[in-house]
Structures are given as C-alpha cells and as structure tokens.
N, C-alpha and C positions, 0 to 999 in steps of 0.2 A: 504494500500500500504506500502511495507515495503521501509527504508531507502535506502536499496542497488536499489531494481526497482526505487527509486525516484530517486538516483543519477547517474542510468543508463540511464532513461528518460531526464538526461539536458546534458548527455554527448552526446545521440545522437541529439538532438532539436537544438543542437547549432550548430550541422556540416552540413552546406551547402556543402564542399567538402570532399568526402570519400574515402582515401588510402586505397588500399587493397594491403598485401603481399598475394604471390598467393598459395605457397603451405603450405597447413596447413589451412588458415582460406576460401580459395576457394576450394581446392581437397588437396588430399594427394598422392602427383603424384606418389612416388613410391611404392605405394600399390601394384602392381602386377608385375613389372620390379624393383628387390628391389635395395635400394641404392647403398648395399654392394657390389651387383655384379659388377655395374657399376664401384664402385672404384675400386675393381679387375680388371676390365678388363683395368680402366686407369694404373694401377702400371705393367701391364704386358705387354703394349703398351709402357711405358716406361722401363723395362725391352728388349722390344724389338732392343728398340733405342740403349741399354748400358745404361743405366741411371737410373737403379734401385737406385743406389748408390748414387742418388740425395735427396733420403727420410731417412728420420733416421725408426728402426725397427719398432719404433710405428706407424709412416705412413703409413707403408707399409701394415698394416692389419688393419688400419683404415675405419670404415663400411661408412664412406661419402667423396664420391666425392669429394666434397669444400675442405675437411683438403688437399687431394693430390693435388690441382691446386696452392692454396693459399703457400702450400711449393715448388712448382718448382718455381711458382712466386716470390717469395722472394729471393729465388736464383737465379734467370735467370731473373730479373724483363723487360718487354716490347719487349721478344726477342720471336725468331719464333716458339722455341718448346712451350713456353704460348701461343702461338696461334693455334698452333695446338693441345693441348692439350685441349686447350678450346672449339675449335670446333666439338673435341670428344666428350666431355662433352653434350654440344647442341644437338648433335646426337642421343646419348644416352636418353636424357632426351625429346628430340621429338618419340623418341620409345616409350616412359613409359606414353605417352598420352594417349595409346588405351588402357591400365587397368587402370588409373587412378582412385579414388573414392571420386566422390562430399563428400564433408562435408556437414553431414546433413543441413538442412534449408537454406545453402549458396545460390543455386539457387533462391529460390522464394526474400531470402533477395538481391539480388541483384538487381532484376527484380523491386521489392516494392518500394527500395531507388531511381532508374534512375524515376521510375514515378511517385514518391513524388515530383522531381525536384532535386535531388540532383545529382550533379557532380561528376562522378567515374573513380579513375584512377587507374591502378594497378602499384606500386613502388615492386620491387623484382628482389633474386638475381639470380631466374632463368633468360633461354633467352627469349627476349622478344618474340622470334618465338615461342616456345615451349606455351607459356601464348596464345597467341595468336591462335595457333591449338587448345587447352585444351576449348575455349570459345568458339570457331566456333565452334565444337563438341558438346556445350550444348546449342548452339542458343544466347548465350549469348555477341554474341562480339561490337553490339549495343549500349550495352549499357558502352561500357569503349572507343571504338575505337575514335581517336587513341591513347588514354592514356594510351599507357603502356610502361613499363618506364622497362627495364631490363638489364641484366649483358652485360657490355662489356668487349673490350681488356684490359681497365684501370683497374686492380681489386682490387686495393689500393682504387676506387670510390664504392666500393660496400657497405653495409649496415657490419658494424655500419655507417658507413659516410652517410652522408645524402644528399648524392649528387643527386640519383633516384628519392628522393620526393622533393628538388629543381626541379628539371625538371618537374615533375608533378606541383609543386604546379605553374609553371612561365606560364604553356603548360595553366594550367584553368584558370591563373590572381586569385588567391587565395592567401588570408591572411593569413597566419599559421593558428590563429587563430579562423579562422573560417573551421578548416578542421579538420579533425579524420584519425588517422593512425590505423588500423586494424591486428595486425600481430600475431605471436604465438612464437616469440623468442625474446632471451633478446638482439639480434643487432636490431630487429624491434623499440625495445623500446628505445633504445639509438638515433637511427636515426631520431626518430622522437621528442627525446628531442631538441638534435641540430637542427634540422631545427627548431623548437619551435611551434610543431605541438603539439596538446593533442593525449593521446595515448588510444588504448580497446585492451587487451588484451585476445585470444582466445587459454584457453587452453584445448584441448581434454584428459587429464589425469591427475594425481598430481602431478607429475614428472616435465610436462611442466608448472603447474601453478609456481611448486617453482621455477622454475629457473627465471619464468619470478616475479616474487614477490622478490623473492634475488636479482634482477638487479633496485628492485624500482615502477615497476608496482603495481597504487594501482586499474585500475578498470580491473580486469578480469572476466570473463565466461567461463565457461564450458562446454558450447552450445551456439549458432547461433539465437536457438527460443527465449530465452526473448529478444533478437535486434529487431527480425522480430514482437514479441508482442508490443512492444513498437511502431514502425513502423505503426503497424495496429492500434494503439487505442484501442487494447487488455489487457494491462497493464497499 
C-alpha cells in the first residue's frame, strides 16, 4: 500500500459526515448548456436593462456566470436587479441539468458512502433547486435530502465563506471534525478551512489540481475511484 492510499484511507475513515460541492466532484453541469453562453446571455439581459455599463470590458466576455453576478453584486449589493439576475442564473443552470455529465464513479461513490452510514450533505454555490433536479435525475436524492445547502440572495455568504457548510454541518449536529469537504476549487478549500472542516480535493485535470494545490490543498485526486476503493475494502 503506498503512503498516499494510506493517507487517503484515514482521511476518508475519519469522516462520518460528507460535504459534497456539487459541480465538478458530482457532475459537471455545464457540459452540454456551456457556461459561457449562459454569461452571455446574462451580460445581454443586462444590456437589455441599460446596464451593460455596470461591468468593466473584462466582464463582459467573461466565460462564467458567477464573475457577472458577483460584479452587479458588489455594485448594486441586496437590490432587485441581484435578484433578478440571480434568478436568471437559476434558470439557466436548471436548463443545463438535462446535459449535464456525472463525474465518473461519483454515482456508485455516493450510493456506497449513504450505506456505509455516513451523512451527506451537499454545500454549493449553485441553487439548491438546480442540485436538487441534477439528483432526482440520477435517483440519487435519498441519499442527501434534505441537505442541500445552496446559493442564495446573500452572495457575500457564498463559498469562500463558509457559511453553506455551517448550515450543513448544524442541519446533521456534526463536529467539523468529524466531517470531509469534497470540492474541486480553491473557495471549496478555503470554506472548508474556516469552518474547520478537513478538506479532498477533486481535480479532473492539472490545471484544477494546481490551483487547488496553490490555495494549500495537500490531499487531492484525480479520480473518484480510489475514494470509492477505499470505501469498498478495495484499497
């Protein structure tokens, strides 16, 4: 057994409770409705209002969604166009449900961990509607319901802030440290410093591993299956 399977084997044996961020280490929601269009169609929905002029250039041909909400946000903070722009958002991202593409092994590893006994909740800064369609869809909402913890009007609470997996962790009576945060970006790994959760980091390419390894992350994977082997008594 090499060191790294061994220190993957005590980081998952010690977590009775399991955060899951949901896009990236559950599916990869905009696989077939892609991100970029989405932010297009929010910068021209804005545009439509007059309010192009709310984004700086970079913004405005920014390929994710989150960079244009988080900048009206900051500008207009708790007012009605962040709510309706948000709800766009939601919309959009309840669209991108029906191509969505499971991340390998994440299905059976989901199903394995709820019947070992362990507690799952998903923290994330999608909406919790959209997580919630995405599970129904794989039979899987079983096994999280009703933990799932997603974006609201507040977007100052979103991840890095670790306000999502407070709620999760208060929603199962869980001890930080007896919990695992699951994500594949470096606000996952933040969010789950401050709450004082341990973190696994999932990165599907080397790009996301560096970023999340630059932000501090020391346990990541590059796949789902050595979690799910450890799980089974395979590793």
């Amino acid at each position: 057994m090499t060191a790294e399977t061994e220190n993957l084997r005590e980081v998952i044996e010690r977590a009775r409770f399991v955060l899951f961020d949901f896009d990236g280490p559950i599916c990869r929601l905009f696989a077939g409705h892609l991100a970029e269009n989405v932010a297009k169609d929010l910068v021209e929905w804005l545009e439509h209002q007059g309010l192009r002029g709310l984004l700086t250039e970079e913004e405005q041909v920014h390929p994710d969604p989150m960079v244009v909400l988080y900048a009206v946000h900051r500008r207009h903070p708790h007012s009605d166009l962040v709510t309706e722009l948000e709800e766009r958002l939601t919309q959009q991202e309840f669209k991108a449900v029906s191509s969505a593409w499971p991340t390998p092994y994440a299905d059976p590893l989901i199903r394995t961990w709820s019947a070992v006994g362990a507690r799952l909740a998903i923290a994330t800064n999608n909406s919790a509607r959209t997580a919630f369609s995405y599970l129904a869809s794989r039979d899987l909402t079983d096994c999280f319901a009703p933990n799932i913890y997603g974006r609201t009007e507040d977007l100052h609470q979103l991840k890095p802030d670790p306000h999502c997996l407070n709620r999760a962790l208060n929603a199962l009576g869980a001890a930080p440290s007896a919990a695992l945060m699951i994500g594949d970006a470096p606000t996952d790994f933040v969010a789950a410093q401050r709450a004082g959760v341990p973190f696994l980091g999932y990165a599907r390419n080397g790009y996301k591993e560096k970023l999340l390894r630059d932000a501090g992350a020391k346990d990541v994977v590059g796949s789902l299956e050595p979690v799910l082997r450890v799980l089974r008594g395979q590793a």
